[in-house]
TORBAPA-910721 format. One record per residue (C-alpha): residue in three letters; x, y, z. Coordinates in steps of 0.25 Angstrom, whole numbers, plus 5000, padded with zeros to 4 digits. Layout:
N
ALA  X  Y  Z
...
//
This chain:
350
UNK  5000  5000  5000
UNK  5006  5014  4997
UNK  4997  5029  5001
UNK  4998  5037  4993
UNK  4992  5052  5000
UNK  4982  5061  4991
UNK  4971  5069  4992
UNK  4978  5080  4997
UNK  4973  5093  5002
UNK  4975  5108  5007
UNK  4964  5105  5018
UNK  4969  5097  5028
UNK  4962  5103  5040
UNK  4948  5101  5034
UNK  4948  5087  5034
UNK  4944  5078  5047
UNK  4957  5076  5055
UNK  4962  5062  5048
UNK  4958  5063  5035
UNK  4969  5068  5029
UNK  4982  5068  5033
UNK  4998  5075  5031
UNK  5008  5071  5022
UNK  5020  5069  5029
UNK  5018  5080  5038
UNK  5020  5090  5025
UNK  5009  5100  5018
UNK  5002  5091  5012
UNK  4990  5085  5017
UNK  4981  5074  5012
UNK  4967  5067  5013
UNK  4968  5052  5006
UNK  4979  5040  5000
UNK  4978  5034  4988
UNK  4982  5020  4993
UNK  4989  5014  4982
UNK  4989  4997  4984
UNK  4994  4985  4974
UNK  4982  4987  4965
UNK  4973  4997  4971
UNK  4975  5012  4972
UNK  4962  5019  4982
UNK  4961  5033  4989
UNK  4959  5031  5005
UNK  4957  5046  5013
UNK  4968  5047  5024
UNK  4957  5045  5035
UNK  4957  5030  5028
UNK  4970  5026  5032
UNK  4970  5019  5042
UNK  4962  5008  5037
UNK  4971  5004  5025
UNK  4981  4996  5037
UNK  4995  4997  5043
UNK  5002  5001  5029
UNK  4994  5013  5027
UNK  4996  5017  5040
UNK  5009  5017  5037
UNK  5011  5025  5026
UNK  4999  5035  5031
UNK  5010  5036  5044
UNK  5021  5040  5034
UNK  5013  5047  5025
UNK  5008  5057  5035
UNK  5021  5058  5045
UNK  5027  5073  5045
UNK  5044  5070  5040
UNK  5051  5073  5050
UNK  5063  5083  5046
UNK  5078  5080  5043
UNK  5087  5088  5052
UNK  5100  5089  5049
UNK  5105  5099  5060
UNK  5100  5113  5059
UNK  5095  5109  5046
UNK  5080  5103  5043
UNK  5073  5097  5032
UNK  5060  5096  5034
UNK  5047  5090  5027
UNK  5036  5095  5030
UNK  5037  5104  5017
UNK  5043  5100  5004
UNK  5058  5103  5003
UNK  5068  5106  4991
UNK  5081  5098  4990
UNK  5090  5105  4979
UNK  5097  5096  4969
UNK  5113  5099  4969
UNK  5119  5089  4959
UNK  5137  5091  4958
UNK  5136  5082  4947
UNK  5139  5084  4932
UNK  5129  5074  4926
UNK  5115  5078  4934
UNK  5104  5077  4925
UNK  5099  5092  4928
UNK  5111  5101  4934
UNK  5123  5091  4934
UNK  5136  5098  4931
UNK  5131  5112  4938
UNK  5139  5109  4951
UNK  5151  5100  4945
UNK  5163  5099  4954
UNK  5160  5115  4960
UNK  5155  5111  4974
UNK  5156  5125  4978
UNK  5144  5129  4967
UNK  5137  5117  4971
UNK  5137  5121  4986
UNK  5134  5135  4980
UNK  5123  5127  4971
UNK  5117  5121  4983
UNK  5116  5133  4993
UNK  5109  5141  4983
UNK  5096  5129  4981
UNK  5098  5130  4997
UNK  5095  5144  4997
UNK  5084  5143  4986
UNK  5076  5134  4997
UNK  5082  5119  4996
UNK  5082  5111  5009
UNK  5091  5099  5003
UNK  5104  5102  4993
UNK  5104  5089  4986
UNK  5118  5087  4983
UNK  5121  5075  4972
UNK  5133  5072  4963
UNK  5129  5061  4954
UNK  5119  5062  4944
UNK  5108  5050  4946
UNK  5100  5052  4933
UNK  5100  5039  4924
UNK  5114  5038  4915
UNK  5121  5046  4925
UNK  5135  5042  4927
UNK  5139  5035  4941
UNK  5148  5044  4948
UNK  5159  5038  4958
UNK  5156  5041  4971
UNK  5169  5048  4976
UNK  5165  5059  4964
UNK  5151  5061  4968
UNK  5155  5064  4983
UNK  5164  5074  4979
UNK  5156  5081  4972
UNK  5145  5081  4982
UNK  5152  5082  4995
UNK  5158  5096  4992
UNK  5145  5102  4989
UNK  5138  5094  5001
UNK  5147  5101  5010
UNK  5147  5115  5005
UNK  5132  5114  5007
UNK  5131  5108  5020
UNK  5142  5118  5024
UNK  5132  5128  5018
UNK  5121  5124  5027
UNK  5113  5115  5016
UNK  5108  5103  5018
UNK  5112  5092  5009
UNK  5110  5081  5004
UNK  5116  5072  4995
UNK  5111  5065  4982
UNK  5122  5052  4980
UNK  5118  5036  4980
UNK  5133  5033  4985
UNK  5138  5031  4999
UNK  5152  5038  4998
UNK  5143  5051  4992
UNK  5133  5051  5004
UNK  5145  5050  5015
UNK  5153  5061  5008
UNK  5142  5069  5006
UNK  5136  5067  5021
UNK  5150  5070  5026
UNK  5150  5083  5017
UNK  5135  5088  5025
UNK  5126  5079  5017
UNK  5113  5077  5025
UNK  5105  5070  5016
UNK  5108  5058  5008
UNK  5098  5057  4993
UNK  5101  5045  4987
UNK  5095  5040  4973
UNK  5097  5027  4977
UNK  5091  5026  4990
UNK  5104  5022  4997
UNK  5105  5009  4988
UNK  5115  5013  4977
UNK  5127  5013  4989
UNK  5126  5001  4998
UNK  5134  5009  5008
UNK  5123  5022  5007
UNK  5113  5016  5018
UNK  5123  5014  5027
UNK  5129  5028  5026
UNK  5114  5036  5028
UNK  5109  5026  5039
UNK  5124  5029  5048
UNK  5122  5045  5046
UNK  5108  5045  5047
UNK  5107  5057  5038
UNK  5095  5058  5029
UNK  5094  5051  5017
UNK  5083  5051  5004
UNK  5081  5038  4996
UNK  5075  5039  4982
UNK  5069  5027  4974
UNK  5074  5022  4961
UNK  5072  5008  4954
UNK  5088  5004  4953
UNK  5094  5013  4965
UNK  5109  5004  4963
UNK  5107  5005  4947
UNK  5106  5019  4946
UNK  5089  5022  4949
UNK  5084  5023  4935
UNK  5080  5010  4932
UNK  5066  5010  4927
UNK  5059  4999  4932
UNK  5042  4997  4928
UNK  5035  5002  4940
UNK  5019  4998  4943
UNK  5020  5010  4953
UNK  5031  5017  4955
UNK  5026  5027  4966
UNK  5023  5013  4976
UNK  5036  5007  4969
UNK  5043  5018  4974
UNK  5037  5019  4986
UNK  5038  5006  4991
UNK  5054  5005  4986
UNK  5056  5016  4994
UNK  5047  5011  5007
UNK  5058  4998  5008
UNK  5071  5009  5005
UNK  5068  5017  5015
UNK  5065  5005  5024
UNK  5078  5000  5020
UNK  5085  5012  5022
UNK  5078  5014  5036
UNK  5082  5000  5039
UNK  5098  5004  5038
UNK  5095  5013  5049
UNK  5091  5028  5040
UNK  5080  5034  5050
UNK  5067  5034  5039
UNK  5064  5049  5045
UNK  5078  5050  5037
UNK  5074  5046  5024
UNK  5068  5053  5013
UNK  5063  5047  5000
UNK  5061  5050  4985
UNK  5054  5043  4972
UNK  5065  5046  4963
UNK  5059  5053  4950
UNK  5067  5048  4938
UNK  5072  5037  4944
UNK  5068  5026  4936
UNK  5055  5030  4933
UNK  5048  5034  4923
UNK  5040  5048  4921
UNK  5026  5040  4924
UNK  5035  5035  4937
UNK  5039  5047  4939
UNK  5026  5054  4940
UNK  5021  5044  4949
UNK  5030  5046  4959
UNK  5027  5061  4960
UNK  5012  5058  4960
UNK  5014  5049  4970
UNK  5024  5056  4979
UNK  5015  5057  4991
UNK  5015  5041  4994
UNK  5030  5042  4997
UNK  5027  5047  5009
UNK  5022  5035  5014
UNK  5037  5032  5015
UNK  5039  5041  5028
UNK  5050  5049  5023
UNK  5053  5061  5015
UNK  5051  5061  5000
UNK  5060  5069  4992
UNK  5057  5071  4975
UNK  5066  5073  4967
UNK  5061  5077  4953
UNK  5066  5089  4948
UNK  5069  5092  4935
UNK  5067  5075  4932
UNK  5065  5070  4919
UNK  5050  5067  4922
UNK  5050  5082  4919
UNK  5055  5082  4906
UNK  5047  5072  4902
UNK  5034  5078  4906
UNK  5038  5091  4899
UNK  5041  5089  4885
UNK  5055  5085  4889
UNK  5059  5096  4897
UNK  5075  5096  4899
UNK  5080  5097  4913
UNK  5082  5112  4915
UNK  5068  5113  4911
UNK  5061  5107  4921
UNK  5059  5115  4933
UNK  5044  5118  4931
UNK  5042  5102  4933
UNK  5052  5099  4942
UNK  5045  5111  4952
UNK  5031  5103  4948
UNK  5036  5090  4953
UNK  5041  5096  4968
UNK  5028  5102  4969
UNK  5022  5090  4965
UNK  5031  5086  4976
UNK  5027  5094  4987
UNK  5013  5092  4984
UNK  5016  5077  4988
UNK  5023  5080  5000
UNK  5038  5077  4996
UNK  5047  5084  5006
UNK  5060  5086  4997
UNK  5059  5088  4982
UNK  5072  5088  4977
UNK  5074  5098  4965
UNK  5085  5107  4955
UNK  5077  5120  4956
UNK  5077  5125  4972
UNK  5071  5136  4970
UNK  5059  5134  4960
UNK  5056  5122  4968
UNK  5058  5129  4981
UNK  5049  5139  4976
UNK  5039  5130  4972
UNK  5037  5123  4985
UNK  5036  5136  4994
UNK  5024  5139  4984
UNK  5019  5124  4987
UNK  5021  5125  5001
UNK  5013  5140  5001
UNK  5002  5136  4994
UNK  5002  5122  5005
UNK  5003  5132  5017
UNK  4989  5140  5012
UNK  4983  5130  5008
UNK  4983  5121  5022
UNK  4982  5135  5029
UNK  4970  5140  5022
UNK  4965  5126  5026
UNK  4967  5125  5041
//
C-alpha cells in the first residue's frame, strides 16, 4: 500500500478537527489520500485513515510528522518551508555550466558566496559531471578540486554540502567543512561510503537510480515508477538506518533524468507528495533537466529557466523542502512569491 495525499486546500480551519491533516508539518494542508494498492487506486478522506490498518497508519504518521531541522552549530536548515540549494559544479564537462569554475577555487568560492547571498540555504558543491556518457574522474582529482572550494565556503560561513558517490571525496570534502554528504548513488557506488557518513554522523541525501554502481542511467520498464521508486527508497533508507545514519539525518530525492524516461519523469513530479511517507526530507532536483527541452520544442539548456522555475513551484506546491537549482535568484524569487500568496491565503482562513 502506498498514500499518496491530495485534496489539498487553503482552508484548514474550516473543517471539523481530524478531517484534514498537515503535511509534514510544512504549509501545505490536505483533506484525503488516494490509496494506491497492487491493482486498485481509491480516494479515502483523512478522517478515514485509520480503518485502512497498521500500514497506513504508518505512512499517515510520517506523512504528517513536522521534520525536524539539521543543526549544524549556529547554522539551521530547516523544513518547515521550501529551501534553495544552489548548484556549484568545478568540473569542465557539467552538462549546464561545466568548465565555469575550472581549476579557480577562489571564483568558485566567490561563485558560491554570491548564490548564498542571492538566498540559497545549501552550496551544493560537485566535481564530477554524472550525466549519461560522462567520463569517470579518478577520485584524488575530484577532491582537489572540491576541497579547495568547500573550505573557502565554509570558512566564509556557507554551508555546504558535497555532491560525490566516492568515499575519498566525502572525507576530503568533510574534513575541508562539508556538512552534508548528496550522493547520486545513495551511498552504493563506494563500498567504504556508508561507513564514513554513519561514523561522522553528519547529514546525508540519498537519491534513487536504477543502476547506482553502473552509473544511474540504465533504463529499465517501469509498471509504476512513483511506488517503484518509493518502495527502492523505503528499503535504502532502512539499510542506511540499519548502519547506524539516524533517519531524522536522511533526506531523499527521486532522481529526475535518472534512468527514466519523460513519462517517468513527469510521474514523479505529479507524484512528489507520497514521498513523504518516507519520514524524511525530499530534495528535487530538476533544474534545467532534459525533460525540459523536451517538453518545449527542444529548448537548449540556457533556455530553460522559465520550466526549471515551474518544476520548484510544482515542488513546493508538494511539500518538497529543498529544490536543488542553477538559477538562486529566480527560484528564490519565485518561492518567496509562493510562500506569500501560502501566508494570505491560510491567514484570510483562520
Amino acid at each position: 500500500m502506498h498514500l499518496r495525499p491530495t485534496h489539498f486546500t487553503d482552508a484548514p480551519f474550516a473543517y471539523p478537527d481530524g478531517h484534514v491533516a498537515r503535511l509534514a508539518g510544512g504549509l501545505q494542508w490536505f483533506a484525503a489520500y488516494e490509496v494506491i494498492e497492487p491493482n486498485a487506486r481509491r480516494i479515502v478522506p483523512v478522517a478515514d485513515i485509520a480503518h485502512l490498518g497498521e500500514r497506513a497508519a504508518t505512512l499517515h504518521a510520517r506523512i504528517t510528522a513536522p521534520r525536524a531541522p539539521w543543526v549544524f552549530g549556529e547554522r539551521i536548515l530547516r523544513f518547515d518551508q521550501p529551501q534553495v540549494a544552489a548548484i556549484l559544479n568545478v568540473t569542465p564537462d557539467s552538462f549546464s555550466d561545466g568548465g565555469a569554475h575550472v581549476d579557480d577555487p577562489a571564483g568558485a568560492a566567490s561563485a558560491g558566496m554570491a548564490m548564498a547571498a542571492a538566498g540559497a540555504a545549501v552550496i551544493d558543491v560537485g566535481g564530477e559531471s554524472t550525466r549519461p556518457g560522462a567520463t569517470l574522474v579518478w577520485e584524488e582529482d575530484e577532491a582537489r578540486r572540491v576541497a579547495p572550494v568547500v573550505e573557502r565556503l565554509a570558512r566564509a560561513g556557507a554551508l555546504v554540502s558535497v555532491d560525490t558517490r566516492k568515499a575519498a571525496v566525502i572525507e576530503a570534502a568533510l574534513a575541508a567543512g562539508a556538512a552534508i554528504v548528496n550522493d547520486v548513488s545513495a551511498l552504493l557506488w563506494d563500498e567504504r561510503a556508508l561507513e564514513i557518513v554513519a561514523r561522522g554522523g553528519g547529514p546525508v541525501i540519498l537519491m534513487h537510480s536504477p543502476d547506482p554502481k553502473a552509473g544511474g542511467h540504465g533504463r529499465p520498464t517501469y509498471r509504476n515508477v512513483v511506488t517503484e521508486v518509493f518502495d527502492w527508497l523505503e528499503a535504502r533508507v532502512d539499510a542506511v538506518v540499519a548502519a547506524g545514519v539516524d533517519r531524522a539525518r536522511i533526506m531523499v530525492d527521486p532522481g529526475i533524468g535518472f534512468g527514466k524516461s519523460l513519462a517517468d519523469n513527469l510521474a514523479l513530479v505529479n507524484g512528489l507528495a507520497l514521498f513523504h511517507g518516507l519520514g524524511c526530507p525530499i530534495m528535487l532536483g530538476a533544474s534545467r533537466k532534459r525533460l525540459i527541452g523536451a517538453l518545449d520544442n527542444e529548448a537548449p539548456v540556457a533556455a530553460r529557466l522559465g520550466g526549471s522555475v515551474a518544476l520548484a513551484l510544482a515542488g513546493a506546491q508538494a511539500g518538497v523542502q529543498l529544490l536543488r537549482v542553477h538559477d538562486v535568484a529566480e527560484s528564490v524569487q519565485a518561492l518567496r512569491v509562493w510562500r506569500g500568496l501560502r501566508d494570505q491565503a491560510l491567514s484570510a482562513t483562520s
